[in-house]
N, C-alpha and C positions, 0 to 999 in steps of 0.2 A: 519605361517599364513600371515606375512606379505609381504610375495613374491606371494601370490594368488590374482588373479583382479579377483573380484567380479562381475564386471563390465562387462567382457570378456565373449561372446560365449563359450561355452566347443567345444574342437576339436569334430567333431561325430570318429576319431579313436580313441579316448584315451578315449569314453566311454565305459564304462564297464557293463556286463548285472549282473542281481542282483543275490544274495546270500542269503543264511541263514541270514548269520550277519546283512545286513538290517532289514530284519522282527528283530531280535533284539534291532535293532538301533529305529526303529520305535516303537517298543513294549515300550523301554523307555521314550521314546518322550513323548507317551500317559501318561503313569505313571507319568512325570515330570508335563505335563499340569494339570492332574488332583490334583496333590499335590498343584500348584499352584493355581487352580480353590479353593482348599477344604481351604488351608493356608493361605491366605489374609483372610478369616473370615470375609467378609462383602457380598461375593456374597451370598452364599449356602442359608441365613435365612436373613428376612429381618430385623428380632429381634436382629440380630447381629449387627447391625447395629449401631458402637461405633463411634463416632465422636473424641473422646480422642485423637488420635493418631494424629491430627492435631491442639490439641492444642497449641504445644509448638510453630507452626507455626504463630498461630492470636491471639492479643490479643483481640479484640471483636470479640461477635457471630456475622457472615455473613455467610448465610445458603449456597450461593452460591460458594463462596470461599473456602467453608468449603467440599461442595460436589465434586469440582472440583478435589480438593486434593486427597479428597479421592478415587477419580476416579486413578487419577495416580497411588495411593499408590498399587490399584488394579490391572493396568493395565500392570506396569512394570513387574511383575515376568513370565507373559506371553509373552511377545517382549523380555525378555535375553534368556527364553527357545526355543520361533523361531527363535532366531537370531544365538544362538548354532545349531538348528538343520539345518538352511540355512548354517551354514557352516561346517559342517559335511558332507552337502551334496557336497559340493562344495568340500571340502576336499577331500570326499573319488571318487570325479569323476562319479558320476553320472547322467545318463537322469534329463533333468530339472522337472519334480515333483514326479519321480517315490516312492522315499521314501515319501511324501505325499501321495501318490495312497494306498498305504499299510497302509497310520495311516487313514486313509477313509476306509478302509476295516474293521480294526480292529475295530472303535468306530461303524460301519456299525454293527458290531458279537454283540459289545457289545448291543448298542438298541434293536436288536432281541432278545435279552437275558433279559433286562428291559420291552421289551414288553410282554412277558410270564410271568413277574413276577407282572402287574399291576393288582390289587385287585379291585372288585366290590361290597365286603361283607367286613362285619367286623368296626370295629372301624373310625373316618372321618379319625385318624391319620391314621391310618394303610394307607386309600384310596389314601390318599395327599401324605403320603411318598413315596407310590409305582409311582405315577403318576408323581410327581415331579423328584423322577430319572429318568425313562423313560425323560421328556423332558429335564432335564440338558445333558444326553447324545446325543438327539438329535440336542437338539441347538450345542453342542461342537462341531459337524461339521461345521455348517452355522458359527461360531464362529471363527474356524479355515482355512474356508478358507478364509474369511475378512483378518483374521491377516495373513494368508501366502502371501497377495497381498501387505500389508503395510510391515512385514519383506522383500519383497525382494524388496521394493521400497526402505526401509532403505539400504541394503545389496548392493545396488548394485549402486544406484546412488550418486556422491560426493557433498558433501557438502560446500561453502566456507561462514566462518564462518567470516572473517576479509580479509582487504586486505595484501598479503604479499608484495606488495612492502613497505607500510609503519609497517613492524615490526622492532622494536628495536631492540630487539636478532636475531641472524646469525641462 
């Protein structure tokens, strides 16, 4: 990986048309966001909502410093899993969004499939559970394509963090 510019155009001859193995590659992508979506445990319920995990960081309560974090704590397991799929994609040589075209297809099946399952009868829980998946699926798109503009902004553009004329070490 570290011989690939990110950076770089892809040749249009060394791109390759798609396969099986993508819709694979993509099927886990989806799988990986949604673990990340459902695993951090502060998005899905707002009752979930534990501030604990920032405490080792402040020692006084400040609500916003506090929110902040947690926002990070949220936000990172979704930028390593684009940041993996930006370069798988880039690994494996493909058209610039093609394997996002396909995980936009697939959460596309899935909301079709949350939408037949959204209830008008029954319990409020039953109503709000049904309707709340339906919209976590659909935001996951508008969600995903935000974050595929900021991974390949990560991905692709360099960073200089320090100047290297004045480094110490060679």
């Amino acid at each position: 990986l570290s011989t690939i510019d990110f950076s770089a155009n892809i040749d249009i001859t060394k791109i390759r048309q798609l396969k099986l193995d993508d819709i694979r590659r993509s099927y886990f992508f989806v799988f990986f966001i949604i673990t990340a979506f459902f695993g951090t445990g502060n998005i899905a319920s707002i009752n979930s909502f534990d501030p604990a995990s920032v405490y080792c960081f402040l020692t006084v309560f400040n609500p916003f410093i506090m929110g902040g974090l947690m926002m990070w704590k949220v936000i990172i397991p979704f930028i390593i899993v684009m940041c993996t799929f930006e370069t798988i994609q880039v690994a494996t040589q493909l058209p610039s969004r093609s394997l996002f075209l396909i995980v936009l297809v697939i959460s596309d099946v899935m909301a079709l499939h949350f939408f037949f399952l959204v209830q008008d009868y029954g319990s409020w829980l039953d109503i709000g559970t049904s309707i709340s998946h339906y919209v976590i699926v659909m935001s996951m798109a508008i969600f995903l394509m935000l974050l595929s503009v900021v991974t390949h902004l990560l991905t692709s553009k360099r960073l200089s963090l320090w100047n290297r004329s004045k480094m110490h070490f060679p």
